[in-house]
SELUMVEX-130895 format. One line per 4 residues: number of its first residue (from 1); their letters; for each residue x, y, z of N, C-alpha, C. Coordinates in Angstrom, 2 decimals. Example, Ala and Ser with C-alpha at 12.3 -4.5 7.8 and 13.67 -1.06 7.14 Angstrom:
// residues 2
1> as> 13.19 -5.69 7.80 12.30 -4.50 7.80 13.20 -3.30 7.80; 12.85 -2.25 7.08 13.67 -1.06 7.14 12.90 0.03 7.87 .
***
This chain:
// residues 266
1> xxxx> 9.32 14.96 -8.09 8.93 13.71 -8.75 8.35 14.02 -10.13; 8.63 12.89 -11.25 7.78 13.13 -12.43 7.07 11.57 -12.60; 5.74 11.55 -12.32 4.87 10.46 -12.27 4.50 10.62 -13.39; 3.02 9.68 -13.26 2.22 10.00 -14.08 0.80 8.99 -13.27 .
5> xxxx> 0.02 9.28 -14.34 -1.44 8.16 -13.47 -1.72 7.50 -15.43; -1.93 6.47 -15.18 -2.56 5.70 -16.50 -3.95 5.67 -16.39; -4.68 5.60 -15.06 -6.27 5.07 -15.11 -6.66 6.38 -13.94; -7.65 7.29 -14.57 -8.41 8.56 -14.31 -9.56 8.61 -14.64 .
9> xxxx> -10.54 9.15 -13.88 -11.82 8.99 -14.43 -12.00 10.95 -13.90; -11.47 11.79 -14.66 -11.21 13.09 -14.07 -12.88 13.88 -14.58; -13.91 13.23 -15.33 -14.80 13.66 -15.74 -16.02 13.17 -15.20; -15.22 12.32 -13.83 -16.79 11.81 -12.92 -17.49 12.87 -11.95 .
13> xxxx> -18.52 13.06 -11.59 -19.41 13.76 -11.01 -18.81 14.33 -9.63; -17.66 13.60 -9.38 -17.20 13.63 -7.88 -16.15 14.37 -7.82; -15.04 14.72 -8.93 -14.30 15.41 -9.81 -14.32 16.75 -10.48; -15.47 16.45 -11.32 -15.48 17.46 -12.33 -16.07 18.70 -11.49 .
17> xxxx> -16.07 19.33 -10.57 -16.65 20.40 -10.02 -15.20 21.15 -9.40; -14.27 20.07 -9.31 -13.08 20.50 -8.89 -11.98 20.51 -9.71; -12.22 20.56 -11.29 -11.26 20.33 -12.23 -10.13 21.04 -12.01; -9.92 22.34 -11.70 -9.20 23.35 -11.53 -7.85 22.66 -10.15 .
21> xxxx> -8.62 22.61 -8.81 -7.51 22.66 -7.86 -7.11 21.01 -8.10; -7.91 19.74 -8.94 -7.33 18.11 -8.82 -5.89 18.49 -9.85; -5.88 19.11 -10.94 -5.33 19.34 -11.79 -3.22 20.14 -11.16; -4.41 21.45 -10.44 -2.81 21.90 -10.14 -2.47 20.80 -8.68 .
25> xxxx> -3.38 19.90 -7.48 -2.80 19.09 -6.92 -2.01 18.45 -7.45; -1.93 17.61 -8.80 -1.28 16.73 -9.45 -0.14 17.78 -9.64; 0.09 19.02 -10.45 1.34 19.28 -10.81 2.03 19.31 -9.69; 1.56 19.94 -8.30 2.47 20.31 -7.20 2.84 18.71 -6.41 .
29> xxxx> 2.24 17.84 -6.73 2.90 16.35 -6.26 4.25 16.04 -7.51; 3.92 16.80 -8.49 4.72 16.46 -9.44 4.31 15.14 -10.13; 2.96 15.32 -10.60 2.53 14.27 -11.77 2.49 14.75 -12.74; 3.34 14.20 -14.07 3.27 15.41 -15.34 2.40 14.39 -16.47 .
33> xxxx> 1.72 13.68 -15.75 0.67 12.99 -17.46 -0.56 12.18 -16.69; -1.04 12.14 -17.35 -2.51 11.72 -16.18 -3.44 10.78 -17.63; -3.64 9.43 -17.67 -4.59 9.32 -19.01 -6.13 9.16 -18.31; -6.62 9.58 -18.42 -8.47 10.40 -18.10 -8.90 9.42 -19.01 .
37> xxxx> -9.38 8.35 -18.60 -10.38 7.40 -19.70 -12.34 7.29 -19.46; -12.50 7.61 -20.72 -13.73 7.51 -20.52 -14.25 6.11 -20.78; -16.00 5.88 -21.04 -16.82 5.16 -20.10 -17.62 4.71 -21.62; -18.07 5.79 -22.27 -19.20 5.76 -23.19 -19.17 6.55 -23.97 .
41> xxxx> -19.90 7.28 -24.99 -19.94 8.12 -25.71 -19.67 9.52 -25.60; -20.68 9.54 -24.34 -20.69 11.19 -23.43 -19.53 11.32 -23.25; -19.08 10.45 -21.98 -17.89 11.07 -21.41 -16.57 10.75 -22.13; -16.65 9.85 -23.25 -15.50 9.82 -24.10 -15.13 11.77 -24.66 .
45> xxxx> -16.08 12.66 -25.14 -16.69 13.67 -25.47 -16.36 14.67 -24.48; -16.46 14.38 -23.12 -16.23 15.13 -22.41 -14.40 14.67 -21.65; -13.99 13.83 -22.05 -13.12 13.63 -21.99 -11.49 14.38 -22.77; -12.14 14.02 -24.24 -11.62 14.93 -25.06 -10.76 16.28 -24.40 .
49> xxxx> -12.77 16.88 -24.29 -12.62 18.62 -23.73 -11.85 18.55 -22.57; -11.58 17.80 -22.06 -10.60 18.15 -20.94 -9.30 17.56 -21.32; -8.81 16.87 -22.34 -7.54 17.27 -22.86 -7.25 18.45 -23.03; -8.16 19.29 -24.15 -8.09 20.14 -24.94 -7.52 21.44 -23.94 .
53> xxxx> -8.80 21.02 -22.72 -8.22 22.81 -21.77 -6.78 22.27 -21.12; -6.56 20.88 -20.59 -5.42 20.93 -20.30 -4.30 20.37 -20.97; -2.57 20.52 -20.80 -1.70 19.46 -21.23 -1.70 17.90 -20.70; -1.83 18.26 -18.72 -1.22 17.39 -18.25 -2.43 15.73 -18.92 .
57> xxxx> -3.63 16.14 -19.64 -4.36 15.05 -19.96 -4.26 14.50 -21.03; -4.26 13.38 -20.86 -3.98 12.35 -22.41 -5.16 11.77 -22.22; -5.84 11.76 -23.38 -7.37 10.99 -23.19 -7.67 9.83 -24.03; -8.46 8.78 -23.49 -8.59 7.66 -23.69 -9.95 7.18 -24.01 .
61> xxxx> -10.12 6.71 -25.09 -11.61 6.82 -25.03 -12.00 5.38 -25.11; -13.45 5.09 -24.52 -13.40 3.65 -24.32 -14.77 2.96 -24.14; -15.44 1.93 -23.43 -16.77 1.88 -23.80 -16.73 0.87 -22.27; -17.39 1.04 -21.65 -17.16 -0.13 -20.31 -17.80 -1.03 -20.14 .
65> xxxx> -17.35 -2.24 -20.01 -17.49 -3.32 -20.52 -19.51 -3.23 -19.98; -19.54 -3.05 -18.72 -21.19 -3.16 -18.70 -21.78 -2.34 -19.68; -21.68 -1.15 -20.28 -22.46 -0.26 -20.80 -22.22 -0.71 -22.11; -21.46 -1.43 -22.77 -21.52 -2.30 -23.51 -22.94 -3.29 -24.01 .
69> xxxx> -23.32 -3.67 -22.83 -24.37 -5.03 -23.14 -25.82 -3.74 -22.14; -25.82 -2.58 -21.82 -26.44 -2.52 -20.99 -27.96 -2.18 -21.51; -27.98 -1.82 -22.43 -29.64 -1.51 -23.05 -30.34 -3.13 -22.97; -28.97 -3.81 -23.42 -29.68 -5.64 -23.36 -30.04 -5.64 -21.99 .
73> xxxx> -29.41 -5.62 -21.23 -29.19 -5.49 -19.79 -30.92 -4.91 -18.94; -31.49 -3.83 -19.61 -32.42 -3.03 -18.91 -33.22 -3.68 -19.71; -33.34 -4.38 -21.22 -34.75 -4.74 -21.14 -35.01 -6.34 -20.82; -33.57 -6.79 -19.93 -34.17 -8.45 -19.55 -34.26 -7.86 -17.94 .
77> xxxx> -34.31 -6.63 -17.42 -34.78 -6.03 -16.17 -33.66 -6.33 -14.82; -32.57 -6.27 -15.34 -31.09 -6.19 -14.61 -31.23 -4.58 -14.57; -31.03 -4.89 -12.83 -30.90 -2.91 -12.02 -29.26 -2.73 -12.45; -29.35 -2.21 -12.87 -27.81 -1.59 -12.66 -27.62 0.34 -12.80 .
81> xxxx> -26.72 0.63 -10.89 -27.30 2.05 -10.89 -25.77 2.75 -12.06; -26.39 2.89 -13.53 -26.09 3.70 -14.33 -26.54 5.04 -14.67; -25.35 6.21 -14.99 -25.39 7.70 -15.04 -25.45 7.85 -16.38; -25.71 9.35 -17.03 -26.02 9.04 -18.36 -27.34 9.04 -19.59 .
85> xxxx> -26.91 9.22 -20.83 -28.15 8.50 -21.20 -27.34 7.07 -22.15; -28.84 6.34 -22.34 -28.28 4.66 -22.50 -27.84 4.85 -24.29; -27.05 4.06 -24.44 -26.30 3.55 -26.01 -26.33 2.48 -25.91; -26.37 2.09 -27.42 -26.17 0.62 -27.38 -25.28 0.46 -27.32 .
89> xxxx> -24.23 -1.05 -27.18 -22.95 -0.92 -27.31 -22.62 -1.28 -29.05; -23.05 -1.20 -29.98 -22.99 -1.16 -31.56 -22.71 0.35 -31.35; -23.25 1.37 -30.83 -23.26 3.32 -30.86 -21.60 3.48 -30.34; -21.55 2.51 -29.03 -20.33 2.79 -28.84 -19.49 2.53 -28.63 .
93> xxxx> -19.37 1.51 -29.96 -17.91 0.93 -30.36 -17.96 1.71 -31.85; -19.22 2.01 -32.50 -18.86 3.11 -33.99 -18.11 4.17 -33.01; -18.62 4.96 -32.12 -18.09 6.26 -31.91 -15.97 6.34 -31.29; -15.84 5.09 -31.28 -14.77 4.95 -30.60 -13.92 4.83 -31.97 .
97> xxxx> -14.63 4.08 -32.99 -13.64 3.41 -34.18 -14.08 4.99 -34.87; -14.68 5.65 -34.90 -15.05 7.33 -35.62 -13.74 7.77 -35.26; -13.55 7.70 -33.44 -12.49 8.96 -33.21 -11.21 8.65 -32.41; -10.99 7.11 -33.17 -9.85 6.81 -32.29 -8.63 7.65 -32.27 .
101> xxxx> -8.30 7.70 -34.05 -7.43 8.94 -34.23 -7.00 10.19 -33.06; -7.81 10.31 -32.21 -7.22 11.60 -31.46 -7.56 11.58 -30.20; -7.39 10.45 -29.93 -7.06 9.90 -28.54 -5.63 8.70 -28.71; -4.94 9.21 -26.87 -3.74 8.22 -26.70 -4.00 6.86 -26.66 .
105> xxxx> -5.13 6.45 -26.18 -5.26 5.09 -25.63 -6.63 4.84 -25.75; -7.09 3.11 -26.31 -8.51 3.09 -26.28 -8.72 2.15 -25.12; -9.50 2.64 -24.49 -10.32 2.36 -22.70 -11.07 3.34 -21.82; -11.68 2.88 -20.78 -11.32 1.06 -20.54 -12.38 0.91 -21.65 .
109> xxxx> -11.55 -0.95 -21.65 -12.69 -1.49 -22.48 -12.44 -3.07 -21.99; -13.22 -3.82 -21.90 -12.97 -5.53 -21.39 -14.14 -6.12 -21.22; -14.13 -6.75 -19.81 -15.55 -8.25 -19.59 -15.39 -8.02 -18.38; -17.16 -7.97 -18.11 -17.21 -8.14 -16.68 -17.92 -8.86 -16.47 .
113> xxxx> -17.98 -10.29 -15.38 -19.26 -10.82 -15.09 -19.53 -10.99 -13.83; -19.27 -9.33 -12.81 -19.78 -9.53 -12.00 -21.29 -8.67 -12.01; -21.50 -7.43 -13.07 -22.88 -6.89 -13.45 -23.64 -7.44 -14.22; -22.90 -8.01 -15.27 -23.57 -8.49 -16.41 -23.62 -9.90 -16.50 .
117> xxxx> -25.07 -10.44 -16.89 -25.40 -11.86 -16.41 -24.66 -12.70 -17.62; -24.46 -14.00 -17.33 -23.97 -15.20 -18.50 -24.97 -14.60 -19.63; -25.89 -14.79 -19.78 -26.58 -15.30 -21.21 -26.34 -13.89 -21.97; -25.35 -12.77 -21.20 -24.99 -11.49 -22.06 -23.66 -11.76 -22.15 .
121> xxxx> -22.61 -12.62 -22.20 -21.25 -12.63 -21.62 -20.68 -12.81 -23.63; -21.52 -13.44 -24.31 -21.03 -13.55 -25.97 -21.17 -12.57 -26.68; -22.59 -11.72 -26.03 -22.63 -10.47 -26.88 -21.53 -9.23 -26.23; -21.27 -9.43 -25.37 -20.13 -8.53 -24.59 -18.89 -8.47 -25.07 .
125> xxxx> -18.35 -9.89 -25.76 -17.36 -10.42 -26.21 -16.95 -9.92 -27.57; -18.25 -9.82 -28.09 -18.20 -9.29 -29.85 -17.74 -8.04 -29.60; -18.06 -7.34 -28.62 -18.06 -5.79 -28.26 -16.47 -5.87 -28.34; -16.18 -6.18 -26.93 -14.72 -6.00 -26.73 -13.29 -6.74 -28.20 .
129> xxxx> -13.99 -7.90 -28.83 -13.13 -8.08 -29.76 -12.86 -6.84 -30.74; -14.43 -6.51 -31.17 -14.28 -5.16 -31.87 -13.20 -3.80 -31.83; -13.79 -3.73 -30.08 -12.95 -2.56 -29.91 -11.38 -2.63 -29.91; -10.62 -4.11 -29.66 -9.48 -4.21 -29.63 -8.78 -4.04 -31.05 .
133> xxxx> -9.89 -4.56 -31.79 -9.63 -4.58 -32.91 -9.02 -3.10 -34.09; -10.27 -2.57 -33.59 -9.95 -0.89 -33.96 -8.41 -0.44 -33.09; -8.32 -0.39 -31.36 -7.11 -0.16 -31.29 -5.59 -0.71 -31.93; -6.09 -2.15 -32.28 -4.63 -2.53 -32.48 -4.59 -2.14 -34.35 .
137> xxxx> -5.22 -1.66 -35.15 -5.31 -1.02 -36.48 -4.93 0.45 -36.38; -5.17 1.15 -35.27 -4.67 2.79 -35.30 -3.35 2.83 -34.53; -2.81 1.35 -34.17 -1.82 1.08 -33.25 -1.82 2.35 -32.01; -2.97 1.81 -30.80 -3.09 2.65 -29.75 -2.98 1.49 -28.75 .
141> xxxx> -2.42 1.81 -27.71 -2.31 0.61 -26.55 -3.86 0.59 -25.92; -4.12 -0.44 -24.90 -5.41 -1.16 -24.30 -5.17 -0.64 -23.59; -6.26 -0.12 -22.33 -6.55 -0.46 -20.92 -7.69 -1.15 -20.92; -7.18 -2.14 -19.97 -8.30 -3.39 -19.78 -9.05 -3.21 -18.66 .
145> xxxx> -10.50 -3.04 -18.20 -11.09 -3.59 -17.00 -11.98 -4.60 -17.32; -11.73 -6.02 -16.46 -12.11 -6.77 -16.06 -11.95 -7.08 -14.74; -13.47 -7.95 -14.52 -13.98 -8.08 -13.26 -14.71 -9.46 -13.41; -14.41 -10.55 -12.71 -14.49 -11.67 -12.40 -14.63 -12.34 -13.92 .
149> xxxx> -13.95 -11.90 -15.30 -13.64 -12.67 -16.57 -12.16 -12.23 -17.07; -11.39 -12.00 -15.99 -10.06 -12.58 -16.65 -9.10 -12.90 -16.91; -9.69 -14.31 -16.80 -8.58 -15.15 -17.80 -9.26 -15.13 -19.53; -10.95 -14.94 -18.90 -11.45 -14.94 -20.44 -10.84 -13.90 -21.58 .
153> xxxx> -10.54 -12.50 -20.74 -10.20 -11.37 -21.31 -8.52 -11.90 -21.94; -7.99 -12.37 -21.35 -6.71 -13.04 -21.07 -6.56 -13.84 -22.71; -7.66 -14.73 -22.78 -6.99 -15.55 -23.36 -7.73 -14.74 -25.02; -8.23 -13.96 -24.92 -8.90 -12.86 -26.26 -7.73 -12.14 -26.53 .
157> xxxx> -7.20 -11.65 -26.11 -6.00 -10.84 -26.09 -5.01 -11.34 -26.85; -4.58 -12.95 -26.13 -3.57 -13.77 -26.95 -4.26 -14.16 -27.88; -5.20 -14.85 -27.99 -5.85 -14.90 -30.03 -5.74 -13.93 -30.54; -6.53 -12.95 -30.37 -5.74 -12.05 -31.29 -4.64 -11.07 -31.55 .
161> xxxx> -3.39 -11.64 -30.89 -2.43 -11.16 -30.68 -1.79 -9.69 -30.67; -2.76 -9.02 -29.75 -1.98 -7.74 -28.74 -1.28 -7.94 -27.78; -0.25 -7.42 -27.43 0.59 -7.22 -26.32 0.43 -5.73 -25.75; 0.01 -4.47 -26.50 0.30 -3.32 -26.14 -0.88 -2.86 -24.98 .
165> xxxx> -1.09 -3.80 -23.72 -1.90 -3.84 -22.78 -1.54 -3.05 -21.85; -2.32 -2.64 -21.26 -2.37 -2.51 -19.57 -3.94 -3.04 -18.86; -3.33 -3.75 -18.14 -4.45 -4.39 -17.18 -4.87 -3.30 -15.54; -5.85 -2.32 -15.74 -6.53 -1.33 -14.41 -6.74 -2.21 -13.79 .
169> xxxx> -6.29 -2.12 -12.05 -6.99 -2.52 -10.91 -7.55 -4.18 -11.44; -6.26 -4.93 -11.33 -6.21 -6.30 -11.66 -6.93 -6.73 -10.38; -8.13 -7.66 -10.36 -8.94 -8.30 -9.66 -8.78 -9.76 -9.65; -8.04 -10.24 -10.38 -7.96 -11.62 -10.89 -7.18 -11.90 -9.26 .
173> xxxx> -6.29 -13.85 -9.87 -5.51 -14.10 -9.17 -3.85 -13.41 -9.45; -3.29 -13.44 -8.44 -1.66 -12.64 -8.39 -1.33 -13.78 -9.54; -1.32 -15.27 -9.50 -0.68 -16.00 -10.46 -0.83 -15.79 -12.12; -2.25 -15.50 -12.37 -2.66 -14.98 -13.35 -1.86 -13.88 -13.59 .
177> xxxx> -1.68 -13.03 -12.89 -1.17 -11.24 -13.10 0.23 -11.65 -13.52; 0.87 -12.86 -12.94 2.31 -13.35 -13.96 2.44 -13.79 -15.06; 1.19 -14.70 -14.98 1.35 -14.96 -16.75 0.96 -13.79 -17.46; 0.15 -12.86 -17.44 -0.01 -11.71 -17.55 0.97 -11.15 -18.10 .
181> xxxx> 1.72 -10.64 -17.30 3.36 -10.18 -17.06 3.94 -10.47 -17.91; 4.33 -11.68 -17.82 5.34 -12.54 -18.68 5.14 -12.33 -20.32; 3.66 -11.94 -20.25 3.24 -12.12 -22.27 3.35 -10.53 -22.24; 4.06 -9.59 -22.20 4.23 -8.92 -22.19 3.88 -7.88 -21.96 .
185> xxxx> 2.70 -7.95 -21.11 1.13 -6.66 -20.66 1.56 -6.25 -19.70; 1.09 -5.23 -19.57 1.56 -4.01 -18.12 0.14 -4.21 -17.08; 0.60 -3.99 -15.95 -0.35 -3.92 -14.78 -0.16 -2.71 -14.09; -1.15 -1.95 -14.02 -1.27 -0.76 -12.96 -1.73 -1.01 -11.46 .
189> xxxx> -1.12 -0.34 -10.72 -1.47 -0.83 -9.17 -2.16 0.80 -8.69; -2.79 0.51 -8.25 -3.62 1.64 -7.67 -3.22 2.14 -5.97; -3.61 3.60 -5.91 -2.89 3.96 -4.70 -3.19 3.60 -3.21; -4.49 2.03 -3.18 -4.22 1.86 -2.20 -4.01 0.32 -2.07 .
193> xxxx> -2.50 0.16 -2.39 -2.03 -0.76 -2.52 -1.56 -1.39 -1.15; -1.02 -0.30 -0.25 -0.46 -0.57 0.79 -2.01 -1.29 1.84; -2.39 -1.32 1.79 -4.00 -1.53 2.03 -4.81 -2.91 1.62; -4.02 -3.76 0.56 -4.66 -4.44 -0.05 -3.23 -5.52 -0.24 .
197> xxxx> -3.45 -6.60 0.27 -3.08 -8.02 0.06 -2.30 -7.88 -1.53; -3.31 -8.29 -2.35 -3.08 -8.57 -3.90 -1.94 -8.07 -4.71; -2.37 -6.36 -4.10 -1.87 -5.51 -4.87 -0.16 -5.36 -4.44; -0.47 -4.97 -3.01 1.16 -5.55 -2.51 1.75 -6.98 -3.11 .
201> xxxx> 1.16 -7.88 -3.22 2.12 -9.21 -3.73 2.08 -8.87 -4.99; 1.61 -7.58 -5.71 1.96 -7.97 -7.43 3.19 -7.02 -7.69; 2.94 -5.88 -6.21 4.46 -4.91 -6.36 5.61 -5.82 -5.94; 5.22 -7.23 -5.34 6.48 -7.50 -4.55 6.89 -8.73 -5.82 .
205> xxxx> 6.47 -9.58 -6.82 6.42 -10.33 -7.41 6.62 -10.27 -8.65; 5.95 -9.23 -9.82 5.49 -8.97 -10.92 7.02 -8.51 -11.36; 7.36 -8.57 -12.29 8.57 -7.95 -13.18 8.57 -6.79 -13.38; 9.11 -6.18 -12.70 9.31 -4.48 -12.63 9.27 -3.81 -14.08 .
209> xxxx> 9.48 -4.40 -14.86 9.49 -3.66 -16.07 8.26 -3.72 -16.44; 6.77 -4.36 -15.92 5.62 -4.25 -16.45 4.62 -3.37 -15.56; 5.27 -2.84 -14.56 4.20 -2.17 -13.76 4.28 -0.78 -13.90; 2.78 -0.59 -13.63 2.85 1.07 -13.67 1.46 1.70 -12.77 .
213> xxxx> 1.31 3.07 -12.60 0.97 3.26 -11.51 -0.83 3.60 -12.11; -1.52 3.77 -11.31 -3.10 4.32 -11.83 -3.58 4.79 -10.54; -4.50 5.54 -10.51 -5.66 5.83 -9.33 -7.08 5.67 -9.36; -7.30 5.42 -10.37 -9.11 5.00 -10.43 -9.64 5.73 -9.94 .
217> xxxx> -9.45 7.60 -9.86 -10.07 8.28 -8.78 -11.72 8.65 -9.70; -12.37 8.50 -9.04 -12.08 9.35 -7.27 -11.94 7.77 -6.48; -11.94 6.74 -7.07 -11.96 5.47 -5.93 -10.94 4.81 -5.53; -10.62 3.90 -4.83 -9.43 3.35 -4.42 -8.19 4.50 -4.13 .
221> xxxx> -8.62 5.11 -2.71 -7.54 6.22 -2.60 -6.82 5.12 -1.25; -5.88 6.33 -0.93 -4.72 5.55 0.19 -5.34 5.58 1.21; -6.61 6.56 2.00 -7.06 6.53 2.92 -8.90 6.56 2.25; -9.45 5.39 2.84 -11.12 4.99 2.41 -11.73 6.49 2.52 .
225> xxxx> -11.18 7.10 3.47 -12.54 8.17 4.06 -12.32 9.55 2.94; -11.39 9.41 1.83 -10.90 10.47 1.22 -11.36 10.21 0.31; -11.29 11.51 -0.86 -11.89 11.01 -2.57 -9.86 11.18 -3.03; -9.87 10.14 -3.81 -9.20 9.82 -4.59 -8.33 10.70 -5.77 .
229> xxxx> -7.55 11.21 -5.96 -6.93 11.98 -6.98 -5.80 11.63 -8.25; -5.40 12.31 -8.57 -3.94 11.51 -9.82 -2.63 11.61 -8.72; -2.67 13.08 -7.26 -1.81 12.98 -7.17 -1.35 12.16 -6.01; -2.28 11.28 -5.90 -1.57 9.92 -4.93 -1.07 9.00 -5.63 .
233> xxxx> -0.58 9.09 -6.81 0.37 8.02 -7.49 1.53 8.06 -6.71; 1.66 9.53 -6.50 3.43 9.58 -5.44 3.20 8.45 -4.55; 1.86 8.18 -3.47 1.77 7.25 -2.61 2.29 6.02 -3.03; 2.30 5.64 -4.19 2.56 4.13 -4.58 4.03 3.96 -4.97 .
237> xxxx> 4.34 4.94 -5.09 5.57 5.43 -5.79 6.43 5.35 -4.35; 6.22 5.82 -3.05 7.00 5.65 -2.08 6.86 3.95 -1.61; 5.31 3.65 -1.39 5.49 2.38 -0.96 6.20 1.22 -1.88; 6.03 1.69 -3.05 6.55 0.16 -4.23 8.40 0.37 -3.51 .
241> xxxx> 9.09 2.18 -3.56 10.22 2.02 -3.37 10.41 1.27 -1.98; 9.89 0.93 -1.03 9.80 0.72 0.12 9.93 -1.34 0.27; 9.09 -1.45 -0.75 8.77 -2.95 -0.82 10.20 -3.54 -1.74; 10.72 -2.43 -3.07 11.91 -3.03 -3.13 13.30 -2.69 -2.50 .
245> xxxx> 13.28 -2.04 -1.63 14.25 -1.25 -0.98 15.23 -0.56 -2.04; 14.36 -0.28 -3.12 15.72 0.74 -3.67 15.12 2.27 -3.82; 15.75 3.07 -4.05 15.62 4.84 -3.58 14.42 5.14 -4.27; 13.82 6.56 -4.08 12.19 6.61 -4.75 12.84 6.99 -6.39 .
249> xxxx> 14.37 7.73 -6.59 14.59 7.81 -7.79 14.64 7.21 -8.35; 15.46 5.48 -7.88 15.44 4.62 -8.89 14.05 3.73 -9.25; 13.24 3.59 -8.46 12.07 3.13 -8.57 11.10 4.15 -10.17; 11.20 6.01 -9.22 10.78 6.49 -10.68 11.25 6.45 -12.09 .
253> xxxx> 12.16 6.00 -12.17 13.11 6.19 -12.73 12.49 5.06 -13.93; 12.61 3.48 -12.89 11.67 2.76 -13.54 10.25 3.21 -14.24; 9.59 2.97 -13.66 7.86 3.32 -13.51 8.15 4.01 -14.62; 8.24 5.49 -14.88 8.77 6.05 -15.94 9.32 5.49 -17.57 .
257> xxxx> 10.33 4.42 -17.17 10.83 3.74 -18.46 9.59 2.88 -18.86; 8.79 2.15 -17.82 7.54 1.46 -18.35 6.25 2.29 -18.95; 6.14 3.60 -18.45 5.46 4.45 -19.28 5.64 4.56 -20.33; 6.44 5.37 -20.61 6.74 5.87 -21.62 6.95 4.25 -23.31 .
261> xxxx> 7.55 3.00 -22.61 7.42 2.01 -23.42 5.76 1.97 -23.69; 5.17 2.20 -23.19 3.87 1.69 -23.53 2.82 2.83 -24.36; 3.19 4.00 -23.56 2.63 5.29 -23.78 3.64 6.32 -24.50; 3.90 5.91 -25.71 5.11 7.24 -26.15 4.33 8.22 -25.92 .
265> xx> 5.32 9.65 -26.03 4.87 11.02 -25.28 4.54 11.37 -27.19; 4.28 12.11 -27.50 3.52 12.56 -28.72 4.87 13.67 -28.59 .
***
């Protein structure tokens, strides 16, 4: 197989001690591109460095949507269990527009309002317009996370007219994920799709030419009791061929042509 994973978090705490054997797992499943997106400043940084030691990483640098508003966040006395030290999100949307240049993709970056309260949801907004803004000027594609805002994220996107999206671990409604679709944005399905309602109706529904695969590891693996890797994309990769009954080649075959449209190879 030649996969790939779009959404990696290969520099989380749960990960990074095992950089070495997650890395050759992925080649021996036969995943040959993996995009590793960071969070914040740090791990945008430490993200990098793990392009640098490896090929199979394309790195993404990005600002998440809570850590965005989150210094606002800690002094109106919202717990939120964050790793790290704190930035504002002004630190890190400069550091993203500093070094977009040498990264594939800027993310994640979006709206969330299931951490972050309403009366932070406008200053969150300035954030994420910003950062789209810088990607669609160095012409780098989106990864989006949102979590219970979007259609809001949705309808920011179409004002300011990007298409070069991908939507991580779509939470919304499946109907949404078509109009989605239809405006020309990609959706990644994560590897435990077979597992999850949603995600199955967006492999069985969504226009094949917009989907593509992610793992969110270490989370959302195929089995709960496991940590999560790049190389269970194959998992999604057998079940999607399964749901359309056509062979796992022609399915990769796809998946692949939607990569690469979104993600040229350098």
């Amino acid at each position: 197989m030649h996969l790939f994973d779009v959404h990696a978090h290969l520099t989380h705490p749960r990960l990074r001690e095992r950089e070495a054997e997650v890395l050759a797992n992925a080649r021996a499943a036969g995943v040959t591109s993996i995009i590793s997106n960071g969070l914040n400043p740090e791990d945008n940084e430490a993200v990098r460095a793990l392009a640098e030691r490896s090929d199979l990483v394309r790195p993404a640098f990005g600002l998440y949507p809570v850590d965005a508003v989150l210094s606002e966040m800690e002094a109106m006395g919202v717990e939120y269990p964050r790793e790290g030290p704190l930035v504002s999100g002004e630190e890190g949307v400069a550091w993203v527009a500093e070094h977009v240049d040498a990264c594939d993709a800027v993310g994640e970056i979006g709206l969330d309002g299931y951490w972050v309260p309403e009366a932070l949801w406008a200053k969150q907004e300035q954030h994420f317009i910003a950062l789209v803004k810088i990607a669609m000027q160095a012409d780098k594609p989106i990864i989006i996370h949102s979590r219970k805002r979007e259609r809001r994220a949705f309808e920011i996107l179409e004002e300011l007219g990007t298409t070069r999206v991908n939507w991580h671990c779509f939470g919304g409604r499946v109907k949404l994920a078509r109009r989605i679709a239809e405006a020309g944005h990609y959706l990644s399905i994560p590897a435990n799709a077979r597992r999850n309602q949603a995600f199955t109706r967006m492999l069985e529904t969504l226009p094949r030419t917009q989907i593509l695969l992610e793992t969110d590891c270490p989370y959302l693996a195929p089995d709960r009791d496991h940590e999560n890797e790049p190389k269970n994309v194959t998992v999604t990769a057998r079940y999607t061929a399964e749901l359309w009954g056509e062979t796992l080649e022609s399915v990769e075959e796809q998946l692949n042509e939607n990569y690469r449209r979104l993600f040229p190879i350098r």
